[in-house]
N, C-alpha and C positions, 0 to 999 in steps of 0.2 A: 504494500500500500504506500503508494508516494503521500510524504508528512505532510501534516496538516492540508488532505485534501478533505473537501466536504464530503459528504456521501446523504444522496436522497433516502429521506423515509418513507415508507409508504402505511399512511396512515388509516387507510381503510381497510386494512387487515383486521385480525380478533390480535394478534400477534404481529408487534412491530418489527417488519422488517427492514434491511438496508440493506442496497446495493455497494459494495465496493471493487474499488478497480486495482486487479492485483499489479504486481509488479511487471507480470509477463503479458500485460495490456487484456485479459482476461478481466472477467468482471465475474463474480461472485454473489448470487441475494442469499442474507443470514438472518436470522432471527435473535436479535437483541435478548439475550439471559437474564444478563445483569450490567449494572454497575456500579461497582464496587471501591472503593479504599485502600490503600497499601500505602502507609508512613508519609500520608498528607498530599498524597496524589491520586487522582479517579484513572480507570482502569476500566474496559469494558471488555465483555464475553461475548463472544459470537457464534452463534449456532448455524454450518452451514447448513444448504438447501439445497434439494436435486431439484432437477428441471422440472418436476411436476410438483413443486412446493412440500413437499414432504422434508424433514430431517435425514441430513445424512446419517445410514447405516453406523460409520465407521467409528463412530466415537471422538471426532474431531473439535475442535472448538479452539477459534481464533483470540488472541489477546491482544490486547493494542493499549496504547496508553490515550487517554481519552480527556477533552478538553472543550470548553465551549468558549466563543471570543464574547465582547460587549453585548453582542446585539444576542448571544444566545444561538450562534451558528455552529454546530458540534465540528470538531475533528477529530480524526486518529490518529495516532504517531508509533510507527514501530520502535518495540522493545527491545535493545539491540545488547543490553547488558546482561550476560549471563544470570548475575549476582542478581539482578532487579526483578529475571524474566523470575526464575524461583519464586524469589517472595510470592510476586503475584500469583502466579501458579499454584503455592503453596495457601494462599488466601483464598481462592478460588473453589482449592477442594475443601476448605473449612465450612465454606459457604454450602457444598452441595452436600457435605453431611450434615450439617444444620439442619435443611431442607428436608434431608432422606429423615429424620430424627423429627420433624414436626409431622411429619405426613403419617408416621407411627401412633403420633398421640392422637 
């Protein structure tokens, strides 16, 4: 994902999607998970999507470091730091046993 590109929503979904444009000029629509927090920076999850809107099988999920300017226009930013992609990574899955652990109660 080239930094701080925008990426459209598409908000007439039940579930917010966004298109992003990879780096190999491919384009990608994901479904917005979360976002999330890691030591005073937002951080967003992305769930990709096959052609027919469905979740991909594989168990994949994109991480990007996430940002909005004045007016409230979102960007992404690749995480290019070993050390940083961790943490997030590792907050990430905090997050989805949380989740798996509420859905129990």
């Amino acid at each position: 994902m080239a930094e701080d590109e925008v990426f459209p929503v598409d908000e007439n979904d039940d579930d917010v999607v966004v298109t992003i444009q990879m780096e190999d000029g491919g384009e990608v629509t994901c479904e917005i998970l979360t976002i999330f927090d890691v030591r005073g920076r937002d951080y967003i999850a992305l769930l990709p999507q096959q052609e027919d809107g469905r979740d991909a099988d594989d168990g994949t999920v994109y991480l990007y470091r996430y940002q909005e300017d004045e007016s409230g226009t979102p960007s992404l930013e690749n995480i290019i730091n070993d050390e940083e992609y961790e943490a997030v990574e590792e907050r990430f899955d905090e997050l989805l046993d949380e989740a798996a652990f509420d859905e129990m109660d």
